[in-house]
C-alpha positions in Angstrom: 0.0 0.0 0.0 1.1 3.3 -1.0 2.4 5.8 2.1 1.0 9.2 2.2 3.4 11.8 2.8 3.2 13.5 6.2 1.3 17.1 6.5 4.3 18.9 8.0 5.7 21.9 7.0 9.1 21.8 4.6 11.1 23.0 7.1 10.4 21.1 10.0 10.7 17.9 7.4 13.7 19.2 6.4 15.0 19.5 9.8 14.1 16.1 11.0 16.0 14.3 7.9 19.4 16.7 8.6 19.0 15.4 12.4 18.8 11.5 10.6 21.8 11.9 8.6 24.0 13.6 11.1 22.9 10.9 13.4 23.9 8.0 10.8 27.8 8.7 11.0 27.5 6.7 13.9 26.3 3.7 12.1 28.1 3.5 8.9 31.5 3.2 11.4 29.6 0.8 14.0 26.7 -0.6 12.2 26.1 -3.8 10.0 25.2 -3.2 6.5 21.3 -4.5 7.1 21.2 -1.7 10.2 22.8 0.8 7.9 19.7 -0.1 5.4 17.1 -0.2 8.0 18.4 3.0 9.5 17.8 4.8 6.2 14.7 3.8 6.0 13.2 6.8 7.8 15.4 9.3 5.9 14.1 7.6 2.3 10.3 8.3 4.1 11.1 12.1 4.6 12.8 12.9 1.8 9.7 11.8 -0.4 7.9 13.4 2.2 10.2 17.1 1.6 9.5 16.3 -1.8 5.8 16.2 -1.8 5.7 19.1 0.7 7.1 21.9 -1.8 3.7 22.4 -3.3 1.6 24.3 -1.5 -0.9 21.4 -1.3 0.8 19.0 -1.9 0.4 17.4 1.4 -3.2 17.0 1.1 -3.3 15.4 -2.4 -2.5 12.4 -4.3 0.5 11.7 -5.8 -1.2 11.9 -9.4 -3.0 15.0 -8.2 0.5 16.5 -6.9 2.2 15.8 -10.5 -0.8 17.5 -12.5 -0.6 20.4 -10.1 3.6 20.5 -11.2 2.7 20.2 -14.8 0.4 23.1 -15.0 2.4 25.8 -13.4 4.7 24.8 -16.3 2.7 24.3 -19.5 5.2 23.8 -23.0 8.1 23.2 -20.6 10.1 19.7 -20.8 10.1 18.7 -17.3 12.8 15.6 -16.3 11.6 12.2 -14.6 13.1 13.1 -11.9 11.5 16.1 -11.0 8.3 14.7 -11.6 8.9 11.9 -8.8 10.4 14.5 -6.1 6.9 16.3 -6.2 5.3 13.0 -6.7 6.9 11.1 -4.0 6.4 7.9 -5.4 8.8 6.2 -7.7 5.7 4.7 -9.8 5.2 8.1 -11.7 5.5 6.8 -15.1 2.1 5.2 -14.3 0.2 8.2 -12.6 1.3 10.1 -15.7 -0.5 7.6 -18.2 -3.5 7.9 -16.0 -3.6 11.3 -16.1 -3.2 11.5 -19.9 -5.8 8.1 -20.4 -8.1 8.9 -18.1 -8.1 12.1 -17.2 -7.3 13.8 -20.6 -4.6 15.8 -20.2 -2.2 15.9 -23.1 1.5 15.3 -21.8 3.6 13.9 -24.4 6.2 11.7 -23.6 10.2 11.7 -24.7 9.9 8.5 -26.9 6.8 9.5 -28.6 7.9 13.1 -29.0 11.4 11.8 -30.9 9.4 9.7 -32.7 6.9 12.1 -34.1 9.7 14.4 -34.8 10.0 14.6 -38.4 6.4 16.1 -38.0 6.2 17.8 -35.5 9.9 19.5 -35.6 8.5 22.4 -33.4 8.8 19.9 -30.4 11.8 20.0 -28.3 14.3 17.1 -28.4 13.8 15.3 -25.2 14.9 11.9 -23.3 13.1 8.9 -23.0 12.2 10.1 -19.3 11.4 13.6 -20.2 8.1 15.1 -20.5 5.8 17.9 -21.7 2.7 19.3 -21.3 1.5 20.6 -24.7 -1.3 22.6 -23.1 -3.0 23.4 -19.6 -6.3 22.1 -21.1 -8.0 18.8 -19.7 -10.3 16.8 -22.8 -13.2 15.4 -21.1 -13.6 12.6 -24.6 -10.7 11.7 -23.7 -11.3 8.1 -21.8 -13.9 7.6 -24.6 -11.6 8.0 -27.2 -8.3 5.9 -25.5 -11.2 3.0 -25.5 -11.8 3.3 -28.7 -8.1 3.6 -30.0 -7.9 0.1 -28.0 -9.9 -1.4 -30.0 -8.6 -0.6 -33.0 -5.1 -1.5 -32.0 -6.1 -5.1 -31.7 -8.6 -5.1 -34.9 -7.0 -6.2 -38.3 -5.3 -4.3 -41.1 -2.3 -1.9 -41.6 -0.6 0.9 -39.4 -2.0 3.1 -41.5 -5.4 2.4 -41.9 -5.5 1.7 -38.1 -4.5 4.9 -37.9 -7.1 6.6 -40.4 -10.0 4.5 -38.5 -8.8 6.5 -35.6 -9.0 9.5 -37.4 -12.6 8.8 -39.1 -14.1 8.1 -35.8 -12.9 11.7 -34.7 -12.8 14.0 -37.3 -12.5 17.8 -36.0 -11.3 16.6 -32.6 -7.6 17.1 -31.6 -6.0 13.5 -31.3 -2.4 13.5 -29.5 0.2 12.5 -30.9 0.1 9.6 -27.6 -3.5 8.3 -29.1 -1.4 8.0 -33.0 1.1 6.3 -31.4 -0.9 3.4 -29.2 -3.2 3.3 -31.6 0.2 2.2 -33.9 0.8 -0.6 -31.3 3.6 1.3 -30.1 5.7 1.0 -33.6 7.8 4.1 -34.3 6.6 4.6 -37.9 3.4 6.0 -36.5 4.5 9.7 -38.0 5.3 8.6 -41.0 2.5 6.7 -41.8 0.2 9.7 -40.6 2.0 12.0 -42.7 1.5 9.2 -45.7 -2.3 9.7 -45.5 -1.8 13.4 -45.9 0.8 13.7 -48.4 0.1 10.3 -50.6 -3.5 9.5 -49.5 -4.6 13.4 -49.7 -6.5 13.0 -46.3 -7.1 17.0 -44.7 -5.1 16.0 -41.5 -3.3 19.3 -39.7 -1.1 19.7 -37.3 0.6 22.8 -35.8 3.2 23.1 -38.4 0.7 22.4 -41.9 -2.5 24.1 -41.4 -3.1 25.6 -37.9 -0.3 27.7 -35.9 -3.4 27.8 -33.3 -2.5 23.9 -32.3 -0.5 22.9 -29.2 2.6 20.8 -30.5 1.9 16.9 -30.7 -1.9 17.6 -31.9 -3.7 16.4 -34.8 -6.8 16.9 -37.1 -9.0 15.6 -39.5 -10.4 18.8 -40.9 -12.8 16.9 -42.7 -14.4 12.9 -43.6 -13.1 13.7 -47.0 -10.4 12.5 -49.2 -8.6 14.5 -52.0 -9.8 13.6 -55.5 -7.9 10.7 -56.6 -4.8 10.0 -58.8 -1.1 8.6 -59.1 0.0 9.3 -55.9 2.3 6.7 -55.6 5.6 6.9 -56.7 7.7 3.6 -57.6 10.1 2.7 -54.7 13.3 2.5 -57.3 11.7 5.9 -58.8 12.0 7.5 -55.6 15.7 6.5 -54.5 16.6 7.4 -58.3 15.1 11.1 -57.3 16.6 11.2 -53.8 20.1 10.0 -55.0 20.5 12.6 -58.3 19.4 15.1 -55.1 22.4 14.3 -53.5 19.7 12.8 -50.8 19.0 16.7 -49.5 15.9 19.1 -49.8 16.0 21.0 -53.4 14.0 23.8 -51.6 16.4 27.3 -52.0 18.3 27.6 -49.5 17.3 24.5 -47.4 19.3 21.8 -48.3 18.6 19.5 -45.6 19.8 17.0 -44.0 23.5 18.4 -45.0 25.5 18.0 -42.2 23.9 15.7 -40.6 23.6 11.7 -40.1 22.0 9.3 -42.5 19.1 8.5 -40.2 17.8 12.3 -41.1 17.2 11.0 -44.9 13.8 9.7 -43.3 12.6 13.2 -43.4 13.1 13.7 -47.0 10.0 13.2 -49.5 9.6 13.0 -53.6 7.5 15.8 -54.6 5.8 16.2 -58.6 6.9 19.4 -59.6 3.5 19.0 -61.9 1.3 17.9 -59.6 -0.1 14.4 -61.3 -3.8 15.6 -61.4 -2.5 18.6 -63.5 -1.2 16.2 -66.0 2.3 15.4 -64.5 4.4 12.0 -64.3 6.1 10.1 -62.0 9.2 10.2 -64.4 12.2 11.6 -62.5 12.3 14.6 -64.3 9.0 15.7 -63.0 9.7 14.6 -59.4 12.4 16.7 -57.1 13.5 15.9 -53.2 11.8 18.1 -50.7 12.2 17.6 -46.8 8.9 17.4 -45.3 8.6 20.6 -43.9 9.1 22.2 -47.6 7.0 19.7 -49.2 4.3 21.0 -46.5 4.7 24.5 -47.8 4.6 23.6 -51.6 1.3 22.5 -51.6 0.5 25.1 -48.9 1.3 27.9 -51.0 0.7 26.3 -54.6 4.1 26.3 -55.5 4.0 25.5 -59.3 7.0 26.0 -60.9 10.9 24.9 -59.6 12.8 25.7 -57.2 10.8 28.4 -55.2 11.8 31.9 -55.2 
């Protein structure tokens, strides 16, 4: 059973554990190591307890409760592990933090999902596997509704990607998390690629922050509308596409961009083939009609209608 921290002031707990540890000299010269262990006990106890006490509240709350309250007085601030299981006092925060995103609604984005998700949403700051953020101080009641839904498609049949536009079907005009795209994924790290796919190859009106709507908190998705583009030749050949990427010198043709130069060959997943004559409008999927963009630029050709090559 989980201890509740003590309702003292941080001072007096503060005094108590200084008292412990001056006291403990005595048994790391004298003591067995099991005594040494036992004897520490107490100290572990109010240190949590020092920890839970900085909040003003915190006392008189849960631990889940305590590590919402530190999350919104910092809103689009990464916030370490660590910090989060000082104010919780509880080394189980990992779990109180899916609760709290699962149930309650709230949409903190982990460090694995937010490297992930990257290539999309580059506006997202790189953080560690036990780093945190919360995107926005605003709780979505549909939440719970929706994390039971995403469950179910998880296990159902069929592709990442149509698992994925299921998801999105069922909630078109709500904000999905970029946590929902991923579980609803099973988890696989593909889950922004395959979500930019539907936009880019599958011409579904999805949005994020950086392609379409400044307005959204990073990590957040949209299906403006049940409505596919009209369709045509989409898809370009696998062997077409390396042919493009390799005469490219495997970097963004946008003016000036010329990314990923510099950097390792793991960035070439952010690079996309883009028709210069958009296939609709009559063009092929020859190489000649087809030029390297990184994502971000191939967002802002079709933003902008971009017709000719390169951009001025």
């Amino acid at each position: 059973m989980a201890r509740r921290p003590t309702r003292e002031a941080p001072e007096d707990i503060r005094s108590r554990l200084i008292d412990l540890l001056t006291n403990f000299a005595i048994h790391l010269q004298n003591s067995s190591i099991r005594e040494q262990v036992r004897e520490l006990i107490p100290a572990n106890h109010l240190l949590r307890d020092l920890g839970a006490s900085l909040l003003p509240e915190g006392n008189q709350i849960s631990a889940r409760d305590r590590i919402l309250a530190y999350f919104r007085r910092f809103p689009g601030l990464v916030i370490d592990g660590d910090e989060i299981m000082v104010v919780a006092g509880i080394s189980e925060y990992a779990r109180r933090i899916r609760e709290l995103r699962v149930q309650e609604g709230w949409p903190i984005i982990s460090g694995v999902t937010a490297n992930e998700g990257s290539d999309e949403e580059t506006i997202i700051p790189k953080l560690r596997s036990d780093q945190y953020l919360l995107s926005e101080d605003r709780q979505d009641r549909d939440a719970a509704f929706r994390w039971n839904r995403a469950n179910l498609i998880r296990r159902g049949d069929g592709s990442v990607r149509n698992k994925l536009l299921n998801y999105f079907r069922e909630n078109v005009g709500k904000r999905i998390t970029s946590e929902e795209l991923r579980y609803v994924a099973g988890d696989v790290t593909e889950w922004a690629r395959r979500t930019r796919e539907l936009r880019t190859e599958e011409g579904w009106p999805i949005i994020t922050r950086n392609t379409g709507d400044p307005s959204l908190p990073v990590g957040v998705y949209v299906l403006e509308r049940d409505e596919q583009a009209p369709p045509h030749d989409r898809h370009i050949p696998e062997l077409v596409r390396r042919e493009v990427m390799q005469r490219d010198n495997w970097s963004c043709r946008w003016n000036g961009c010329n990314w990923p130069h510099g950097y390792g060959s793991s960035d070439h997943r952010f690079l996309e083939v883009h028709h210069v004559l958009q296939h609709v409008h009559g063009g092929t999927n020859d190489a000649s009609n087809l030029v390297t963009l990184c994502n971000l630029h191939h967002d802002e050709t079709h933003r902008s209608g971009v017709s000719g090559w390169p951009p001025i």
